[in-house]
N, C-alpha and C positions, 0 to 999 in steps of 0.2 A: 166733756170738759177739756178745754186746747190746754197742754203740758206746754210750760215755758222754760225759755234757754237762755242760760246764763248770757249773757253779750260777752266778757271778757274772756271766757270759757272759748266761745265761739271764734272769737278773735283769733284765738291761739293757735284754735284747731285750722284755722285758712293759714294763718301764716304760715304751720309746719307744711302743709301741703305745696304750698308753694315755695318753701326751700325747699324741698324735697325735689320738685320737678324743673327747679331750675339747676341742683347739682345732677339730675339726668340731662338736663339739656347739655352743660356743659363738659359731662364725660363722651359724647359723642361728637367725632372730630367732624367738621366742616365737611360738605361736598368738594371733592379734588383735592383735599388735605391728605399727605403722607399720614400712616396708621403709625399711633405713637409706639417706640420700641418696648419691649420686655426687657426687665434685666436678669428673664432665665435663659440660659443656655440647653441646645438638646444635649442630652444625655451622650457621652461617648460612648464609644462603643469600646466593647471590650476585644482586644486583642489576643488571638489564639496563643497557644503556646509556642514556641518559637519551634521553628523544623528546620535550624540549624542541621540537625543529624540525617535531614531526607535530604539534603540539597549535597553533604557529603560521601552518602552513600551512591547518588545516582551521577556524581563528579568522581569519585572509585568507577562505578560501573561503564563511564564515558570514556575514562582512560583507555579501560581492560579492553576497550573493543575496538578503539581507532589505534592502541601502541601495535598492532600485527600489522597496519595498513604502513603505518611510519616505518615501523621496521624494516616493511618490504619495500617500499619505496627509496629507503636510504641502501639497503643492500643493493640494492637495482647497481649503484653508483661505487661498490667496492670492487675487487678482484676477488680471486674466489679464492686464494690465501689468506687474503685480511679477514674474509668471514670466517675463516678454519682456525683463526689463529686463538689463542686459550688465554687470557681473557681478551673476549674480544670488544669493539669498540662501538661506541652507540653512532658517533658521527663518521664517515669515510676521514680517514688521516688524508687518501690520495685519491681523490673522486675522478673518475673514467666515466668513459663511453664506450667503451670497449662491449660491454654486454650488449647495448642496445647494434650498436653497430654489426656484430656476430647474429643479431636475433634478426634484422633485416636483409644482413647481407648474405650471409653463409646459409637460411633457411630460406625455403622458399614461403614468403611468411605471407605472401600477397595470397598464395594460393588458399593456404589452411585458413585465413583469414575469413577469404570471400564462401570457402564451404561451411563454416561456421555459419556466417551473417544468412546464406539462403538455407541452413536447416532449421536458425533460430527462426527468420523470418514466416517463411511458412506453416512449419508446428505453430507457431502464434496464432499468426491470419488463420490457421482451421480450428485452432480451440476457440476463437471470438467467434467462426460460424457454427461450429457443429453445437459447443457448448450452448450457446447462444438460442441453437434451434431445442436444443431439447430438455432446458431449462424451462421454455414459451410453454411448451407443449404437457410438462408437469405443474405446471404455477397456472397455465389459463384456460386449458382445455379439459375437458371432462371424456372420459373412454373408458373402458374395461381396462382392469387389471394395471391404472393409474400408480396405485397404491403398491404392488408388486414391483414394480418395474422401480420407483422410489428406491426401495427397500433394497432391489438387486444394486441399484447404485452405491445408496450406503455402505451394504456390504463388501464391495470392491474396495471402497476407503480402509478396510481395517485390513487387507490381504498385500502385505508386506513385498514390494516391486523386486526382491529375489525371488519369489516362490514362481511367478510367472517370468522370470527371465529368461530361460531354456524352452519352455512351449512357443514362448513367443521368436526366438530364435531359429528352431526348426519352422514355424510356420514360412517364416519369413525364407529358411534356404527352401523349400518346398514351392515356395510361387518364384523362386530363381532371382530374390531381390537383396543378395547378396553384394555390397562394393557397390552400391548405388542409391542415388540420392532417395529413390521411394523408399529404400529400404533403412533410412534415415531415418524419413519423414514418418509415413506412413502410421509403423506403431502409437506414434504419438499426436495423432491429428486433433483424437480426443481423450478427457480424461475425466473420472469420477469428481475431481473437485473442482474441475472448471461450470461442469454440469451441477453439482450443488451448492455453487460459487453465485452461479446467473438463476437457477430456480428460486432459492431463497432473496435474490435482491429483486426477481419479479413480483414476486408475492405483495411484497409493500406496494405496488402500482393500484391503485383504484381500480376495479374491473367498469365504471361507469364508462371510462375512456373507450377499452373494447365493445361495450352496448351499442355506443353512441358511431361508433366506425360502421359496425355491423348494420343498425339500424341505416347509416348513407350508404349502404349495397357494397363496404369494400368488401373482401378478400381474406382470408385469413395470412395471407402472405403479403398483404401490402399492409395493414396489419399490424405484422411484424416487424415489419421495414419502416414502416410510414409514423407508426406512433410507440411502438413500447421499444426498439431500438436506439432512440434520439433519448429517452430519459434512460436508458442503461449507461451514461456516461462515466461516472464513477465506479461500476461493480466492471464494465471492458476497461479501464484504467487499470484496475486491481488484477484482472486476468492476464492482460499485458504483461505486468510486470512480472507475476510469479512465474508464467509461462517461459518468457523469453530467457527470465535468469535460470531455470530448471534446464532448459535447452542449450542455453549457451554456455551452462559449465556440464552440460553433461558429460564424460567419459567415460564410463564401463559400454555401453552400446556403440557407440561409434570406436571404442577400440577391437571390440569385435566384431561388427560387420562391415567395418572398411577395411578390408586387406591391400589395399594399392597407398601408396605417398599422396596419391593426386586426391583421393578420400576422405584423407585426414581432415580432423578438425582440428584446430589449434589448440585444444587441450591436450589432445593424443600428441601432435606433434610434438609439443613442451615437452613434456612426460617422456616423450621415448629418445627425443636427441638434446637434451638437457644433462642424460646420463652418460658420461665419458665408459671408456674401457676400465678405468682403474678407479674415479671417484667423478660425483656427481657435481656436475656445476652450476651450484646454486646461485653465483652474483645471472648468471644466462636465466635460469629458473624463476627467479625473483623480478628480473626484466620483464620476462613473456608474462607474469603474474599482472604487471605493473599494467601493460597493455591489452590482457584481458580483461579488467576492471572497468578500463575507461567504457568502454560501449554500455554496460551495464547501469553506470552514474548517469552516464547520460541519460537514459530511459528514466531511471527513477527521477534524476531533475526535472524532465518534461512532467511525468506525470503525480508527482508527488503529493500533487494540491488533491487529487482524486483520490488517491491511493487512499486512506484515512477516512475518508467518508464514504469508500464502498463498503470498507471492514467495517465500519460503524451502522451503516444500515445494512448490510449483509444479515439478515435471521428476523428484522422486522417485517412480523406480518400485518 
């Protein structure tokens, strides 16, 4: 039996369908028509709590460490009355040259200068090779007793540079290197942290690099040279710098094993003829400070961009 259907019933139901699929057709925009806008907004975002008090704290702690530099600097430019005098003055009242003039003229400051720059220079250059070598040698080579020898390094790190002052001091009058430049140099060619300074920044290097060197027949020493030395450029940036400034303010060793003028480094010199017979002349002292610094600034401005990102990947294995 055929079941029949109302016509106007029928009707209705076509028409709704086709309102229906013409309010689809015309909620979709046109091809190459701009998408029509929303009038919701993304959510904002919430703003942390203000750190007004970190930006105070570390504008205190900015002062606290550049007011010694100003200080020295503006002293450089007083007599050495106006610095004695009670209360004394933050600007020079009568700014001179007198200090500077006495520091190059009356010292022989060319000398102490140039012994400085060749003991800094070289302790440097041999902490970038020796370090360098024996950092390679715990970070990418496998031997006996790798682990030990580690370990004697670390432990030289905690053994406080007085306790070895005096062994090392007789060694050193014992091979007669006494008042001379190896005997400058020498004790400090290498050191515990420049060696766990470059091990640790090797370590983050991919050993596929070494495979792949080894596997084209190099060398373990070209190697060296040829591939993990050119990506050591930030961790010998960071050796550089701690090295050179360790070396170029050193004075307790170069006051004791330079006995001659000609010896001196420019720390000792400051130190020892800064101090008059009767009172010490600090505007003189404050000068030689002024021009000890520069060489230093300098270094760190060259390499500063490095500096930062050796410490930062220095311990990433």
């Amino acid at each position: 039996m055929t079941q029949l259907t109302d016509p106007p019933a029928a009707g209705a139901a076509t028409g709704a369908a086709a309102a229906g699929a013409a309010a689809e057709a015309s909620a979709v925009p046109p091809v190459g028509a701009a998408a029509p806008r929303t009038s919701e907004r993304p959510p904002r975002r919430r703003r942390g709590p203000r750190r007004w008090w970190l930006y105070l704290v570390l504008a205190a702690g900015l002062v606290a460490m550049v007011m010694p530099f100003v200080w020295m600097i503006l002293g450089s430019f007083k007599t050495n009355a106006e610095i004695r005098q009670h209360p004394t003055n933050f600007w020079p009242i009568d700014p001179t040259l007198d200090n500077y003039a006495q520091l190059f003229g009356r010292l022989d400051f060319a000398n102490y200068f140039a012994n400085s720059l060749i003991v800094a220079f070289f302790v440097t250059a041999g902490n970038i090779v020796f370090s360098s070598m024996v950092g390679y040698a715990l970070a990418k080579l496998e031997f006996r007793g790798k682990r030990l020898l580690f370990g004697l390094v670390l432990a030289t790190l905690m053994v406080p540079g007085v306790v070895t002052f005096v062994p090392l001091f007789v060694l050193t009058a014992n091979l007669g290197l006494v008042n001379s430049y190896p005997g400058l140099i020498l004790p400090f060619l290498i050191t515990p942290l420049g060696v766990f300074l470059m091990r640790q920044f090797m370590l983050s290097l991919p050993d596929e690099l070494i495979e792949a060197a080894r596997i084209d027949g190099a060398s373990e020493w070209r190697i060296f040279l040829r591939v993990i030395m050119p990506l050591c450029g930030p961790a010998v940036a960071t050796l550089t710098i701690l090295t050179f400034l360790a070396s170029w303010n050193n004075f307790l060793w170069p006051l004791v094993v330079a006995t001659s003028e000609d010896k001196y480094t420019l720390p000792v010199a400051l130190a020892l003829y800064s101090v008059g017979q009767n009172a010490a002349q600090y505007g003189l002292m404050m000068a030689g400070a002024v021009v000890v610094v520069v060489p230093v600034l300098a270094v760190f401005v060259v390499l500063q961009r490095y500096f930062v990102q050796g410490i930062a990947l220095t311990g990433i294995k």
